[in-house]
Backbone atoms as SQL, in Angstrom:
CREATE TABLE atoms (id INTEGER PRIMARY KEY, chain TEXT, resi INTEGER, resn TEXT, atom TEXT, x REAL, y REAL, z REAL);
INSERT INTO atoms VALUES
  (1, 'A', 1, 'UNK', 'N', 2.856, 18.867, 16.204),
  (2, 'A', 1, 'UNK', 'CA', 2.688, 17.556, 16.770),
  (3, 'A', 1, 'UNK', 'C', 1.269, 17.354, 17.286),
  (4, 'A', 2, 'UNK', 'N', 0.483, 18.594, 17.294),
  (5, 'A', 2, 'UNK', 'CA', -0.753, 18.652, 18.194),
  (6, 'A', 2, 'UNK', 'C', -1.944, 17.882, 16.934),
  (7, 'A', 3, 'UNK', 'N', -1.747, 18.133, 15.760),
  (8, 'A', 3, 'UNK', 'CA', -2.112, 17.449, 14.733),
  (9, 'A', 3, 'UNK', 'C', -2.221, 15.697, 14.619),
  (10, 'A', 4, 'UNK', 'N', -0.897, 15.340, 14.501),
  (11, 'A', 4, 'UNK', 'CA', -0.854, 13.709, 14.634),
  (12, 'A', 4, 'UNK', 'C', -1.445, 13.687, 15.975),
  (13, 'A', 5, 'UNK', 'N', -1.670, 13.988, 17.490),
  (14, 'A', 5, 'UNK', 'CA', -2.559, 13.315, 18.353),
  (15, 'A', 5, 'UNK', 'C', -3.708, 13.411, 18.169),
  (16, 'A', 6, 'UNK', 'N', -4.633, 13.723, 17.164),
  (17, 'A', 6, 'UNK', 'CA', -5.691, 13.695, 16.993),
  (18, 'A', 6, 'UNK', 'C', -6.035, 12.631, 15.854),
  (19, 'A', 7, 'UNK', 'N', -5.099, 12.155, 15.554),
  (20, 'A', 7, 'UNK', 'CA', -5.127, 11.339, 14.012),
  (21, 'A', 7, 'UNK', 'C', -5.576, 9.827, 14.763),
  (22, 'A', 8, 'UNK', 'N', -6.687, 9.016, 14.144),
  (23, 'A', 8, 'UNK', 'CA', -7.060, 7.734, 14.774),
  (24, 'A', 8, 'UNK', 'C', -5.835, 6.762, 14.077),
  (25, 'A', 9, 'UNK', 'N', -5.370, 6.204, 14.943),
  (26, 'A', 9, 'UNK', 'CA', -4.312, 5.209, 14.175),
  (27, 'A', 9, 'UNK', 'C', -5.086, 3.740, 14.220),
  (28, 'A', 10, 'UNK', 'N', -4.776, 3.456, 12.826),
  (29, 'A', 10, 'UNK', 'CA', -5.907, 2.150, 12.772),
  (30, 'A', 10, 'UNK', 'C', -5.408, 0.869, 12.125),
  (31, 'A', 11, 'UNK', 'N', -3.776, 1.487, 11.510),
  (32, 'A', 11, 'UNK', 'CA', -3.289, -0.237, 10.903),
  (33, 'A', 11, 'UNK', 'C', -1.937, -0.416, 11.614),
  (34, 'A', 12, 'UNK', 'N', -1.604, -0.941, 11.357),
  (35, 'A', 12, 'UNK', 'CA', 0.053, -1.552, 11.988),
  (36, 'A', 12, 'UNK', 'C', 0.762, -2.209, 10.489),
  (37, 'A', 13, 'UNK', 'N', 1.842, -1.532, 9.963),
  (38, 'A', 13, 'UNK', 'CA', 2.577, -1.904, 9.597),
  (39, 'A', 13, 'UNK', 'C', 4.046, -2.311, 9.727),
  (40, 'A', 14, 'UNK', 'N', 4.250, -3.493, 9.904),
  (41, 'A', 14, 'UNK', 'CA', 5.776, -3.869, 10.367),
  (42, 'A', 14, 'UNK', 'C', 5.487, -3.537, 11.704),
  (43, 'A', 15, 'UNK', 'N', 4.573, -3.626, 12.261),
  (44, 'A', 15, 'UNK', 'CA', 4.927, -2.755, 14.114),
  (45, 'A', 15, 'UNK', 'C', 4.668, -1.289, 14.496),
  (46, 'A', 16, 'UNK', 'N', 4.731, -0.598, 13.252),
  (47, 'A', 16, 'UNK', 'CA', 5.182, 0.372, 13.459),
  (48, 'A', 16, 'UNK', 'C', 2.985, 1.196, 12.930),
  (49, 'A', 17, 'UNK', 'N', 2.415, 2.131, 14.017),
  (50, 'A', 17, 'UNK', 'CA', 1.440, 2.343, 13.624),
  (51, 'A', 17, 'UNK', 'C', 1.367, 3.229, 12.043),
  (52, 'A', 18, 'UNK', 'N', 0.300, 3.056, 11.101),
  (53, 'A', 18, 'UNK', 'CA', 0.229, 3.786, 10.438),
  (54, 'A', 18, 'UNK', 'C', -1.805, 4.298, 10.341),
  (55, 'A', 19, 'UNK', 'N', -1.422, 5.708, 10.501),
  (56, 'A', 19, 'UNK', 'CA', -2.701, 6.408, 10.422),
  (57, 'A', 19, 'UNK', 'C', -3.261, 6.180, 8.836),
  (58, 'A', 20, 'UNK', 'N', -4.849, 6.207, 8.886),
  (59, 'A', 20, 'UNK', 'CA', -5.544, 5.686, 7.832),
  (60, 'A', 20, 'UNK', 'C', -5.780, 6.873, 7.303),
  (61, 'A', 21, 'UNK', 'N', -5.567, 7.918, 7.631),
  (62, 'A', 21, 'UNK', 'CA', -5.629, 9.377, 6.694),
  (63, 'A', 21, 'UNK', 'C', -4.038, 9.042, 5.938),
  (64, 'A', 22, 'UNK', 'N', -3.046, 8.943, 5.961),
  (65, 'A', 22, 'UNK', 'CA', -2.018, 8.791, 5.484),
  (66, 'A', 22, 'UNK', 'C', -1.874, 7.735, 4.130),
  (67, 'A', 23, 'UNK', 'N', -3.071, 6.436, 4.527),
  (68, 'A', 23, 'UNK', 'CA', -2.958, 5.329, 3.658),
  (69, 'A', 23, 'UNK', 'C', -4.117, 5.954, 2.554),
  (70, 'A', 24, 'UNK', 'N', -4.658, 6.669, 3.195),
  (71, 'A', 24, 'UNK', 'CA', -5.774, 7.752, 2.135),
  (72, 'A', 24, 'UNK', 'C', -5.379, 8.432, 1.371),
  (73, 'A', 25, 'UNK', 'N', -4.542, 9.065, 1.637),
  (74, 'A', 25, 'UNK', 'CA', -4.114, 9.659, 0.465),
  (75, 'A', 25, 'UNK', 'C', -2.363, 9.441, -0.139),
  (76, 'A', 26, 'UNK', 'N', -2.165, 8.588, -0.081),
  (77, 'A', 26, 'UNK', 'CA', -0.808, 7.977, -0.779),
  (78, 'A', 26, 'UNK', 'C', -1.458, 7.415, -2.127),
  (79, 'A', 27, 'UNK', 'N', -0.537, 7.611, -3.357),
  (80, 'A', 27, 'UNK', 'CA', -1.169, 7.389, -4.088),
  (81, 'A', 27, 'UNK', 'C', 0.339, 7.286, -5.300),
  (82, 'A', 28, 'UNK', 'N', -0.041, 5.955, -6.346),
  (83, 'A', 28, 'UNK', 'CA', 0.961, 5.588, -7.100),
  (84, 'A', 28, 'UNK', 'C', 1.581, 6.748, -7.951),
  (85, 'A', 29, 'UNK', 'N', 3.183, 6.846, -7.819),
  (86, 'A', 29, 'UNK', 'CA', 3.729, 7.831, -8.345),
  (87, 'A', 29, 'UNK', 'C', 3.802, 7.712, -10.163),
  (88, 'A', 30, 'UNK', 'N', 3.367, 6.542, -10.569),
  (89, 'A', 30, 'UNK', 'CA', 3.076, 6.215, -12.222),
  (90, 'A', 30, 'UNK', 'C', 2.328, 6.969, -12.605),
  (91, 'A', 31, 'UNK', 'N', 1.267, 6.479, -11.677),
  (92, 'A', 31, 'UNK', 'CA', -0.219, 6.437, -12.347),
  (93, 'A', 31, 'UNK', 'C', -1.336, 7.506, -11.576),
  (94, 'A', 32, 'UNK', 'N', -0.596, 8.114, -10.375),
  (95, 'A', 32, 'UNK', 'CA', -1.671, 8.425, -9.300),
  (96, 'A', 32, 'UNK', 'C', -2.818, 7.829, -8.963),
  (97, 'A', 33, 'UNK', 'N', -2.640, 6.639, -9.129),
  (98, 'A', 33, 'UNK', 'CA', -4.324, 5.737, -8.720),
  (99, 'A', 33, 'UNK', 'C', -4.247, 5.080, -7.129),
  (100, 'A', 34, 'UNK', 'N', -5.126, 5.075, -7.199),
  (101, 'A', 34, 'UNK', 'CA', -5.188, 4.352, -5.794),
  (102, 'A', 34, 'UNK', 'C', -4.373, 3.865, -5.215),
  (103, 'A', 35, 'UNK', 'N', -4.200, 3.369, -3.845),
  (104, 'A', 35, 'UNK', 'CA', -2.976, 2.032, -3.432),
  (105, 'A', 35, 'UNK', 'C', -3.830, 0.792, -2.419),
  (106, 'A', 36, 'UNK', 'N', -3.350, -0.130, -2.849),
  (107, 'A', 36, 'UNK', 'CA', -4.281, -1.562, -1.661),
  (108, 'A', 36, 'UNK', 'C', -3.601, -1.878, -0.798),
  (109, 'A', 37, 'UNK', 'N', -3.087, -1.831, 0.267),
  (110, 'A', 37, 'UNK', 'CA', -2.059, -2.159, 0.945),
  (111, 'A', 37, 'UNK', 'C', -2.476, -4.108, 1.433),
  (112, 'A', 38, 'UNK', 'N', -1.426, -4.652, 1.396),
  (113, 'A', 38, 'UNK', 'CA', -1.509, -6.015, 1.054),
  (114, 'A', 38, 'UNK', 'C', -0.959, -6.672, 1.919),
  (115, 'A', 39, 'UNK', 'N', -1.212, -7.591, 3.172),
  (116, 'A', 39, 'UNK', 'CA', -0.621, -7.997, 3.908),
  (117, 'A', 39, 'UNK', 'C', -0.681, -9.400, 3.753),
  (118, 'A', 40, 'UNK', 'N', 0.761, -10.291, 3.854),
  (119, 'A', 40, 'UNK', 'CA', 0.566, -11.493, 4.244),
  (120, 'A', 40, 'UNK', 'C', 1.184, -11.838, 5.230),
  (121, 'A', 41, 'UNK', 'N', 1.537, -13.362, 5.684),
  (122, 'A', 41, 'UNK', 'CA', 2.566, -13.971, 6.468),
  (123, 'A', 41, 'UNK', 'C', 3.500, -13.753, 5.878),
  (124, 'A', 42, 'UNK', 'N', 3.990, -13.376, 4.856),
  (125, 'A', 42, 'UNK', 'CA', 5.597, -13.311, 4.477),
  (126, 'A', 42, 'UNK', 'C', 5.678, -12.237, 4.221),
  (127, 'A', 43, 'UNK', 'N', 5.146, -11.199, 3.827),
  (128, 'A', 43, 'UNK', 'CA', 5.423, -9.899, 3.299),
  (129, 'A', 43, 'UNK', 'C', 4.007, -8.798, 3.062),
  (130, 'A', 44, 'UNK', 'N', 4.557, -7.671, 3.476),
  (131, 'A', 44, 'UNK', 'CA', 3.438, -6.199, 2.941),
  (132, 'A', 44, 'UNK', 'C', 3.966, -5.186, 2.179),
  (133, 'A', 45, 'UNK', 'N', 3.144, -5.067, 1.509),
  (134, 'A', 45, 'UNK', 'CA', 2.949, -3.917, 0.321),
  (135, 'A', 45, 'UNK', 'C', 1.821, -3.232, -0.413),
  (136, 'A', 46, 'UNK', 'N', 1.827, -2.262, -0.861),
  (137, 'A', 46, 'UNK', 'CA', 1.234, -1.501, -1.186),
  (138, 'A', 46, 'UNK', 'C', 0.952, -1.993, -2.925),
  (139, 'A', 47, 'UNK', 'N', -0.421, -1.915, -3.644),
  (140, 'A', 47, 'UNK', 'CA', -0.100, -2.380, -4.567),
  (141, 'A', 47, 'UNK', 'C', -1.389, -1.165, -6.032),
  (142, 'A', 48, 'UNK', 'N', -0.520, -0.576, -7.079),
  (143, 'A', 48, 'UNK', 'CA', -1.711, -0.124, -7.555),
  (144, 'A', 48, 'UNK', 'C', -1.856, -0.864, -8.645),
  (145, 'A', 49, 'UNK', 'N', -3.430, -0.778, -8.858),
  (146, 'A', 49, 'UNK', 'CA', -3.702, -1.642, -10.242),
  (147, 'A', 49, 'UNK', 'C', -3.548, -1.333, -11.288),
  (148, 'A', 50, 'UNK', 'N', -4.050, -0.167, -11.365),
  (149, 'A', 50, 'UNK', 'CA', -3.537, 0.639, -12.486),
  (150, 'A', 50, 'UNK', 'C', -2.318, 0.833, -13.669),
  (151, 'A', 51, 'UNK', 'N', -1.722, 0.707, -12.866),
  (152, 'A', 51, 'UNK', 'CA', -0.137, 0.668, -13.194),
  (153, 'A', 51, 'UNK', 'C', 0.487, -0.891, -12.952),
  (154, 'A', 52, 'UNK', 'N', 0.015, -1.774, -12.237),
  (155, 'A', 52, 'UNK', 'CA', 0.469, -3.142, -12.168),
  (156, 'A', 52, 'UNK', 'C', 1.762, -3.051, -10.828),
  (157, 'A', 53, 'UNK', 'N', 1.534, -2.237, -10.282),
  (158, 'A', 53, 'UNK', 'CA', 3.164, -2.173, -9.484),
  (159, 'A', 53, 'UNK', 'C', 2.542, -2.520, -7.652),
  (160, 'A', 54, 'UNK', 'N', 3.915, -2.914, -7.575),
  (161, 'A', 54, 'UNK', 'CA', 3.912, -3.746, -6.361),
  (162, 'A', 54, 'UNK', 'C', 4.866, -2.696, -5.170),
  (163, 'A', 55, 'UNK', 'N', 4.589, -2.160, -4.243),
  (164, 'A', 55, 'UNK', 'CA', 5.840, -1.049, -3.723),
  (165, 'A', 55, 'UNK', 'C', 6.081, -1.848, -2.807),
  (166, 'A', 56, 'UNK', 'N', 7.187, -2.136, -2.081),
  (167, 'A', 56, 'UNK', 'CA', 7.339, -2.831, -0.779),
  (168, 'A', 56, 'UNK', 'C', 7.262, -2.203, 0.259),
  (169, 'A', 57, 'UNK', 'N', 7.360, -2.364, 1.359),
  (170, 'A', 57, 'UNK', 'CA', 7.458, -1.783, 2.790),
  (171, 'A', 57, 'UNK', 'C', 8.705, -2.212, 3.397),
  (172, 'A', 58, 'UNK', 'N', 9.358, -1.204, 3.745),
  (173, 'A', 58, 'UNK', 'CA', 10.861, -1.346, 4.587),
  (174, 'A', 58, 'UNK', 'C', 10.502, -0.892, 5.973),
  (175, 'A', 59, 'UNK', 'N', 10.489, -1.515, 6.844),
  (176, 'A', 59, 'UNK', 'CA', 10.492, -1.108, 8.189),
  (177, 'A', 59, 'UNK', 'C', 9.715, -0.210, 8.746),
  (178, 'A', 60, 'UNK', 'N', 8.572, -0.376, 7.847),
  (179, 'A', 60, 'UNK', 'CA', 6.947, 0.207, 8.234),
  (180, 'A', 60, 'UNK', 'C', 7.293, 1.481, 7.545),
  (181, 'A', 61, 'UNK', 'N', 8.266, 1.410, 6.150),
  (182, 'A', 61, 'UNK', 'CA', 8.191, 3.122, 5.215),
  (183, 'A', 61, 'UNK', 'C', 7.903, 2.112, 3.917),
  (184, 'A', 62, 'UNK', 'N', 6.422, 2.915, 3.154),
  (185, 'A', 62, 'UNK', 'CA', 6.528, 2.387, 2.572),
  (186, 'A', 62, 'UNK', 'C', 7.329, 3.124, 1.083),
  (187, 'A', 63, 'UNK', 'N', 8.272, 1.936, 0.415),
  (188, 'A', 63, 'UNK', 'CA', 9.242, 2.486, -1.022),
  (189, 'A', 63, 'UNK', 'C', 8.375, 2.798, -2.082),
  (190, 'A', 64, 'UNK', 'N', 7.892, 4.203, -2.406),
  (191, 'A', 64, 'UNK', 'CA', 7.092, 4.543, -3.404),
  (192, 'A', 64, 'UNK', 'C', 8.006, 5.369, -4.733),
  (193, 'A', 65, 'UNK', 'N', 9.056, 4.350, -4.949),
  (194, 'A', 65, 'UNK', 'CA', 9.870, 4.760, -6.165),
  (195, 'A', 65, 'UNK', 'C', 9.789, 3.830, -7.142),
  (196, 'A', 66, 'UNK', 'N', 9.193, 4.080, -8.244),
  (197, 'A', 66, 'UNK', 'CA', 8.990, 3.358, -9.323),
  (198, 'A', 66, 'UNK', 'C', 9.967, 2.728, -9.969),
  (199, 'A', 67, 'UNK', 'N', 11.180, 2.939, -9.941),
  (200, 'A', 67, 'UNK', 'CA', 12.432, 2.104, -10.300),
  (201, 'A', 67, 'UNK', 'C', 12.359, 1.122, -9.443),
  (202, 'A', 68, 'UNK', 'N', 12.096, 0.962, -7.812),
  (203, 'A', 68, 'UNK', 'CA', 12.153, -0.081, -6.962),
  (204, 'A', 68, 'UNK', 'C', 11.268, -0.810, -6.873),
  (205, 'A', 69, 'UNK', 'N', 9.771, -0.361, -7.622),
  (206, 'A', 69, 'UNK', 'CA', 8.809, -1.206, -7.702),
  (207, 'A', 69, 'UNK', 'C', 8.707, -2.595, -8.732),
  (208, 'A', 70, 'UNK', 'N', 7.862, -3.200, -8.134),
  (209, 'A', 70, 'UNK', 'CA', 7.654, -4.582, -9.113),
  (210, 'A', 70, 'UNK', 'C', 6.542, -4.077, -10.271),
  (211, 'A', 71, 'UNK', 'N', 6.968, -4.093, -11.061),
  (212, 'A', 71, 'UNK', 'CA', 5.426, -4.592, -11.924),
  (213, 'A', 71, 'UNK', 'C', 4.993, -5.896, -12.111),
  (214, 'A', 72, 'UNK', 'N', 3.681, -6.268, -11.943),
  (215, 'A', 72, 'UNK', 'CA', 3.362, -7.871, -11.577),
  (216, 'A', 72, 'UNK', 'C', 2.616, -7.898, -13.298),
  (217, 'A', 73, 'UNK', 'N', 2.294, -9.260, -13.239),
  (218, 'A', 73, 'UNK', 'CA', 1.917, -9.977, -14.391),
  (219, 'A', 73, 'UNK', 'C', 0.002, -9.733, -14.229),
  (220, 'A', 74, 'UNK', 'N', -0.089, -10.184, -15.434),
  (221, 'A', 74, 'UNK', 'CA', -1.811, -9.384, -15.271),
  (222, 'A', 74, 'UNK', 'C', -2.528, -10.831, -14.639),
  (223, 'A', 75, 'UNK', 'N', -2.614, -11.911, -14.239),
  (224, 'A', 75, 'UNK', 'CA', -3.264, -12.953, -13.769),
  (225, 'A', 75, 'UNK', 'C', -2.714, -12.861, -11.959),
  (226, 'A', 76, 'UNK', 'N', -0.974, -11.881, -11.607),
  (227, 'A', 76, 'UNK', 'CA', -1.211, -11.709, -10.065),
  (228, 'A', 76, 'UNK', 'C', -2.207, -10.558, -10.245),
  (229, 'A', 77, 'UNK', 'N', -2.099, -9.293, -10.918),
  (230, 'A', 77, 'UNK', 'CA', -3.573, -8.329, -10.753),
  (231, 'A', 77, 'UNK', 'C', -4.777, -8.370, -10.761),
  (232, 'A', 78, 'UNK', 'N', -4.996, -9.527, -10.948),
  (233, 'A', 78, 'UNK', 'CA', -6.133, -10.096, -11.235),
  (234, 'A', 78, 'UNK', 'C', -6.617, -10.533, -9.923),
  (235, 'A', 79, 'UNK', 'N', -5.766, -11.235, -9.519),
  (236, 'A', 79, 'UNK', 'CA', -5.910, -11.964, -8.062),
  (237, 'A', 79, 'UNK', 'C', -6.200, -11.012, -7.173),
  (238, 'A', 80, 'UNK', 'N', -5.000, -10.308, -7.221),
  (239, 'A', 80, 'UNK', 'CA', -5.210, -9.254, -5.569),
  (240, 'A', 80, 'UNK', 'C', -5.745, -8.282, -5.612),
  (241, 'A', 81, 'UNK', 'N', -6.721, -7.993, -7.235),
  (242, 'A', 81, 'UNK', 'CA', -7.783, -7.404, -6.889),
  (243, 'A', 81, 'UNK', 'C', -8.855, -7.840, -6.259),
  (244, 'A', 82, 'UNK', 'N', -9.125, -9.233, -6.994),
  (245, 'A', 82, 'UNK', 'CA', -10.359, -9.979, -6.645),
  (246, 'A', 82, 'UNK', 'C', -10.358, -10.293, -5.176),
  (247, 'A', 83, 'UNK', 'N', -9.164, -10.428, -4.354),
  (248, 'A', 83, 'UNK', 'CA', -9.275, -10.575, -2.984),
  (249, 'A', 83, 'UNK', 'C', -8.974, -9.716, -2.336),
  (250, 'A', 84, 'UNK', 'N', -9.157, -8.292, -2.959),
  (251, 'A', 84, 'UNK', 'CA', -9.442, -7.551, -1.468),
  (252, 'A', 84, 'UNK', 'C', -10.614, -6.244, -2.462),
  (253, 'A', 85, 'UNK', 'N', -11.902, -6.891, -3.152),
  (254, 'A', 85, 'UNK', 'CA', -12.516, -6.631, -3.277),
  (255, 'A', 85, 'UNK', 'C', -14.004, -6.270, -2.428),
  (256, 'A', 86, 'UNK', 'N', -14.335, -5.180, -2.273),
  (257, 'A', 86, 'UNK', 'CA', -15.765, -5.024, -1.491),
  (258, 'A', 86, 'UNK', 'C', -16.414, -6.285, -1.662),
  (259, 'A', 87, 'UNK', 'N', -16.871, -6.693, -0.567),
  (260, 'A', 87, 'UNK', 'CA', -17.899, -7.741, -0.933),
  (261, 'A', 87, 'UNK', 'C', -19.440, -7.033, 0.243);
């Protein structure tokens, strides 16, 4: 436990904190590529491009099972790359 108190907690998902070493290395079970985590007013998720898949978040866990994932259409990948692109 002496481990996680040293961990900077830096996002909030659902309420619930999530450490940014954790969102670092989670990574799509398809494709192993990256993940964007995606927040709106209606909903958060995790999303890789790579693979086109959408994972949801249940109660600040996020569902990284590829049967439960969305695969999105290539014009939403398009989008939610372009907006949460480095600028």
């Amino acid at each position: 436990m002496q481990a996680l108190d040293r961990l900077v907690w830096t996002r909030e998902i659902s309420g619930m904190p999530v450490a940014q070493p954790l969102l670092e290395i989670l990574r799509c079970p398809e494709s192993l590529g990256e993940l964007i985590y995606v927040e709106s007013e209606s909903e958060e998720f995790l999303f890789c491009p790579q693979s086109q898949l959408k994972y949801r978040i249940d109660d600040g866990i996020p569902v990284m099972l590829i049967g439960e994932a969305e695969r999105l259409d290539d014009a939403s990948c398009k989008a939610l790359v372009a907006s949460h692109a480095v600028k």
